[in-house]
Structure formats: structure tokens, C-alpha cells
C-alpha positions, 0 to 999 in steps of 0.5 A, spaced: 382 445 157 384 451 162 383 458 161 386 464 162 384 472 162 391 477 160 389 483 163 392 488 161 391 496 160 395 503 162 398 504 169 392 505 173 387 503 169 384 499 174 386 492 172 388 490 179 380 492 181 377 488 175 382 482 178 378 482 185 371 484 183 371 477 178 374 473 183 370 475 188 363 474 183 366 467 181 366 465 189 359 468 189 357 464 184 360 458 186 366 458 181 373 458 183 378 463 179 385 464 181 389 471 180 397 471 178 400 477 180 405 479 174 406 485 175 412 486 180 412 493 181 406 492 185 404 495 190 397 494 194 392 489 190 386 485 194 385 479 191 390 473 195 395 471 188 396 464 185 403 466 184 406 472 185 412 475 180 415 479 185 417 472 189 421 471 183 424 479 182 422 485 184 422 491 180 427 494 185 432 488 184 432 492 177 432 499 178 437 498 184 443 493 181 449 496 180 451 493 174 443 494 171 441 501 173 434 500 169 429 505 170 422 503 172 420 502 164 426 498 162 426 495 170 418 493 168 421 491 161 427 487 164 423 483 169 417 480 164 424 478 160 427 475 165 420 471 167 420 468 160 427 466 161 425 463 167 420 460 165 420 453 169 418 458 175 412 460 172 410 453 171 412 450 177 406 455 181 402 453 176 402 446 174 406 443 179 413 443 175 411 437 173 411 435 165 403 432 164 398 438 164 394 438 171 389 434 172 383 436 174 376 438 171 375 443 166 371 448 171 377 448 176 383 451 172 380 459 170 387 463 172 387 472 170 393 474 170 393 481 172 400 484 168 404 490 168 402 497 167 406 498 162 402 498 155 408 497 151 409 491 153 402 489 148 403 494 144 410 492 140 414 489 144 415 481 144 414 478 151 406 479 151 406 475 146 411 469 148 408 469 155 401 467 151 405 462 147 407 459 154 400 459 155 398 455 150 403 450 150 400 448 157 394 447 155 390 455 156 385 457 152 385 465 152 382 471 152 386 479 152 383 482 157 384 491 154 382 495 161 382 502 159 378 508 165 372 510 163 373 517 166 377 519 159 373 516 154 368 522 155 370 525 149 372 524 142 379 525 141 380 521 147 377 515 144 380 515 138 386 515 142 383 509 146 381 506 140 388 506 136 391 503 143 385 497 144 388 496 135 395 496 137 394 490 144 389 486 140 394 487 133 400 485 137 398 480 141 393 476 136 389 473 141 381 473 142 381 480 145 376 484 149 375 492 151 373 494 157 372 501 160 373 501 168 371 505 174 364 507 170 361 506 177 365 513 178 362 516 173 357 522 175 350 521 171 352 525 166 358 524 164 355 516 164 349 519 159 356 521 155 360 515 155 354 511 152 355 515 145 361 511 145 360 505 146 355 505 139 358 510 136 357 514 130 364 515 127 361 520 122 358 524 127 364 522 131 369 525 125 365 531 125 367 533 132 374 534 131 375 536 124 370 543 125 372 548 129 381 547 129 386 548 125 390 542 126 382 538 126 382 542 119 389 540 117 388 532 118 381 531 116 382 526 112 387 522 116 382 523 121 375 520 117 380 514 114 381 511 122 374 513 123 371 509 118 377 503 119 373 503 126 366 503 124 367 499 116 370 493 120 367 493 127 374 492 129 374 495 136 368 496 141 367 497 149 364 493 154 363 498 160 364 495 168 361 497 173 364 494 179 358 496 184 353 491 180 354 485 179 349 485 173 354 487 169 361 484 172 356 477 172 354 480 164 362 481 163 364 474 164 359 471 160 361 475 155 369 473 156 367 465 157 362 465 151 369 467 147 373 462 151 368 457 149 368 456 157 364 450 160 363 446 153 368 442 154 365 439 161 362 434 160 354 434 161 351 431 168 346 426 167 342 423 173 339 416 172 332 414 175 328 407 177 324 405 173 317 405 176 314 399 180 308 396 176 305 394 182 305 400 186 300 403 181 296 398 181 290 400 185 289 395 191 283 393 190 284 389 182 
């Protein structure tokens, strides 16, 4: 069995970071994680990708086609339709292009796939979801990765906002999911204080904040204490906070994410065989 994480989340939510720093804390902790780049408007990452997208197309090859003509969002849009359609590419970096799944231990195939900015892409449209089905026809156990800043979710408007968004991915793409809040490590010490209200949050108290004091609050204020009691009656949503300057929390974060994955239960169990005891180096020389 191999696994794989899609990170996915808003353009500069710090998916490309969290990327680095997990395979950087795997190879501390003697473990092998890989990164695929599929993001092809990219830039600037720090991680040494497994397969890079834009060796396959790059934004600009959309955006600057004379029959094409895409903007950046439908030129994102066209080159994760494009992947999909040259899929025998992507399996190629990743299985060698051959038919039989890759050989190899449990332990040593662990893949992030770091994705485009673009959360549409997650929230309704399709090629999310075709790239997990690949995926899973190569023998990938997975789990979506919802990367989303933490400097925004510091107040209650701003989280149901991230909440709803986190619903729509984790609806959409119909795989085991994860929520994580990233750059907490940016956050002042308040603002850390006001973060942790929400990573267990009351919804009533919650609801309360924005439905007393403005008109539009007033207005829809059952509509607001419907989505709230949706989050807390079925537990739907809930945030693990990143804080990439502690290994603590980037090592409790992957234990989190491979317990869901079932990582490492299907290796098999390492037992060492011992000799015997000579009887007669017990005895005592004398009898």
C-alpha cells in the first residue's frame, strides 16, 4: 500500500511550507517523504520535487497560446485538465510507467502532492476529484490535506467563512480530510489566546457575536445559528493548528494524518530470534 497527502488550500495559505517542513521532519526522523509539485504556476518552493508539473506544461504555455488565451484561472484550470489527460506522464514519475505497482516496502512510498492555489478546483469542479481516483488505481491510500492561514480565522465571521470552505473540499473531494491552520508561528501571543477559542469552539457563543450589533447580523440570524449548529451537532469540521517552528506539533500533526491513513499497520512486524540457552554454561563448574 502507498499513501499520499493532497494539499490543497487558498493561494498563499502556506501549502508549499507545510510541504517542506514535513518532509524535512520525516528525514529527522529517519522516514522518506517525497513531494510532487502540481502546481504549475509555482514559482519558488524549498523542497527537491519527485515530479514537477511544469516540466509537463506550464502556466504561461496557457496564458500565452495564441489559440488559447487563458487567464491565470482558467490557465490553472486547463493545465490540471491537461494533466489528467496526459495521465501516463504522471505515472511514469511516479511508478516508472510500468503496469505493475511498484515494488518496495509499505514505509517507502509516502508522497505529498502540493496542488494549485486555486481552490475552485476542490470545491466543485472535477479534476480533484479525478486526480484521487487515478490515485487510488495505483494502489495510494489518501488523505486531503485543507491548508488554511491561521492569521484569518481570528475572529467569527472569518470562520465560518473557513469553515464552509473546509465543508465544500472535504464534500467535494470525498476522501478521509484534515484541517489545518498554518503560520500560527506568525501569530502574536495574543492573537494565539484568540485563535485557541476556535479550535474548540462554542457555535452558540459563537453565533452570538454575529448576529448582535448589525443589521445584516440581525437580518439572517437564523440562517447564521443553522450553519452554526450544522458545524457543532455533527462535529463536521475541526482545525489542527501548525506551528512549523516546533517539531512537537509538525511530528503530533503527521501522527494524526498517518493514524487516519492507517500508515505503517500494513508493515509487517520485525521479530528478532534468540539462541537457546546452553545448559551448560549455567551450570556451576564445580557440580
Amino acid at each position: 500500500m502507498r499513501f499520499a497527502q493532497i494539499v490543497v488550500g487558498p493561494a498563499g495559505s502556506g501549502k508549499s511550507t507545510y510541504c517542506s517542513y514535513m518532509q524535512q521532519h520525516a528525514t529527522d526522523s529517519k522516514r522518506n517523504i517525497q513531494v510532487v509539485n502540481l502546481d504549475p504556476a509555482a514559482e519558488h518552493f524549498n523542497y527537491s520535487p519527485l515530479a514537477d508539473i511544469r516540466e509537463l506544461i506550464h502556466l504561461d504555455d496557457a496564458m500565452e497560446d495564441e489559440e488559447l488565451h487563458y487567464g491565470p484561472n482558467g490557465g490553472l484550470i486547463f493545465c490540471l485538465e491537461f494533466l489528467i489527460e496526459n495521465q501516463d506522464w504522471l505515472k511514469a514519475q511516479l511508478c516508472g510507467g510500468e503496469d505493475e505497482l511498484m515494488l518496495g516496502e509499505p514505509d517507502d512510498d509516502y508522497i505529498l502532492f502540493d496542488m494549485p492555489g486555486q481552490i475552485e478546483l476542490f470545491t466543485h469542479l472535477k479534476m480533484g476529484k479525478q486526480l484521487v481516483q487515478l490515485l487510488e488505481s495505483w494502489n495510494f491510500r489518501i488523505c486531503v490535506v485543507f491548508c488554511l492561514d491561521s492569521q484569518f480565522m481570528v475572529d467569527g465571521a472569518k470562520f465560518i467563512s473557513g469553515t464552509m470552505a473546509a465543508l465544500s473540499v472535504m464534500a467535494n473531494m470525498e476522501q478521509p480530510h484534515v484541517n489545518v491552520l498554518t503560520k500560527v508561528d506568525l501569530l502574536s501571543a495574543e492573537a494565539r489566546k484568540q485563535l485557541e477559542l476556535y479550535l474548540e469552539p462554542d457555535t452558540h457563543n459563537l453565533m452570538g457575536e454575529l448576529t448582535i450589533g448589525t443589521g445584516f447580523g440581525e437580518k439572517y440570524r437564523k440562517l447564521t445559528e443553522a450553519i452554526g449548529s450544522l458545524i457543532e451537532d455533527f462535529s463536521l469540521v475541526r482545525f489542527f493548528p501548525l506551528n512549523v517552528d516546533d517539531e512537537e506539533s509538525v511530528g503530533d500533526l503527521l501522527l494524526q494524518i498517518d493514524s487516519i491513513m492507517q500508515y505503517g499497520e500494513d508493515a509487517d512486524v520485525q521479530v528478532r530470534d534468540f539462541d537457546e540457552p546452553d545448559e551448560n554454561q549455567d551450570r556451576d563448574p564445580d557440580m
